[in-house]
N, C-alpha and C positions, 0 to 999 in steps of 0.2 A: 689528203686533199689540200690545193692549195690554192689562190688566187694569184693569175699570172697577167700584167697591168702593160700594156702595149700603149706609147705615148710615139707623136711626130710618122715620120716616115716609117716608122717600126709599126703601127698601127694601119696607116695604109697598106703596106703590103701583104702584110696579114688578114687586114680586112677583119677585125674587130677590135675593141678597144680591151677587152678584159675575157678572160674565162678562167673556168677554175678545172682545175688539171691534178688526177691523180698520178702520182711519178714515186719511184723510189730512190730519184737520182740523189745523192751525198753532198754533191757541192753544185754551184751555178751551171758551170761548163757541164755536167751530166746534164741537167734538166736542156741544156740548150741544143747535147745532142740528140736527147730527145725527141724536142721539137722540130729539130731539124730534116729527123727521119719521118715525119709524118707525109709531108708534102712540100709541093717545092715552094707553095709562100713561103713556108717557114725557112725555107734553105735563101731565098733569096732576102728575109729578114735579117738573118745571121749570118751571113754569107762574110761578112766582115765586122770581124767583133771589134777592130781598133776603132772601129767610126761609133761603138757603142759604149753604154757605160750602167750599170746594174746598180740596183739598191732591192737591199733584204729586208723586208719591214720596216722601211722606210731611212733606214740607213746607208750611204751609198758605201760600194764595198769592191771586192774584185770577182771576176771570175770561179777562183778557187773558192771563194768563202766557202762554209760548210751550209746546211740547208737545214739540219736537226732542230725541229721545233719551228720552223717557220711556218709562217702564215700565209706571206705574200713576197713575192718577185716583180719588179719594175726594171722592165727595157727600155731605153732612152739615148738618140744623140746626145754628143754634150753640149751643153749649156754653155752661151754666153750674155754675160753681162754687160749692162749697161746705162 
């Protein structure tokens, strides 16, 4: 089990802020096509992953990172400063 953290427009289209998701996926990109196959919020969340950017327990990371021992997944545009 894991908790999967939906921020900005990733969270509206999804329509919740957080849930926790059993998955056996390896790296980010499984769990996302996971999600992706549940329903089409999720396909219209990830639909384009360059507009996104992932953090692994609260690390920011890539797509491939591995998943072994996580806790927690965060979706997110990116961030600017200012």
């Amino acid at each position: 089990m894991m908790d999967v953290l939906y921020f900005a427009w990733v969270r509206e289209r999804i329509g919740m802020p957080k849930e926790t998701v059993e998955t056996n996926a390896a790296t980010v990109m499984e769990l996302v096509e996971e999600l992706r196959a549940r329903e089409e919020r999720y396909e219209a969340a990830f639909a384009d992953l360059s507009a996104l950017r992932v953090a692994v327990d609260q690390d920011l990371t890539e797509f491939d990172a591995p998943l072994k021992g996580a806790r927690e997944v965060a979706f997110f545009p990116p961030m600017t400063g200012g």
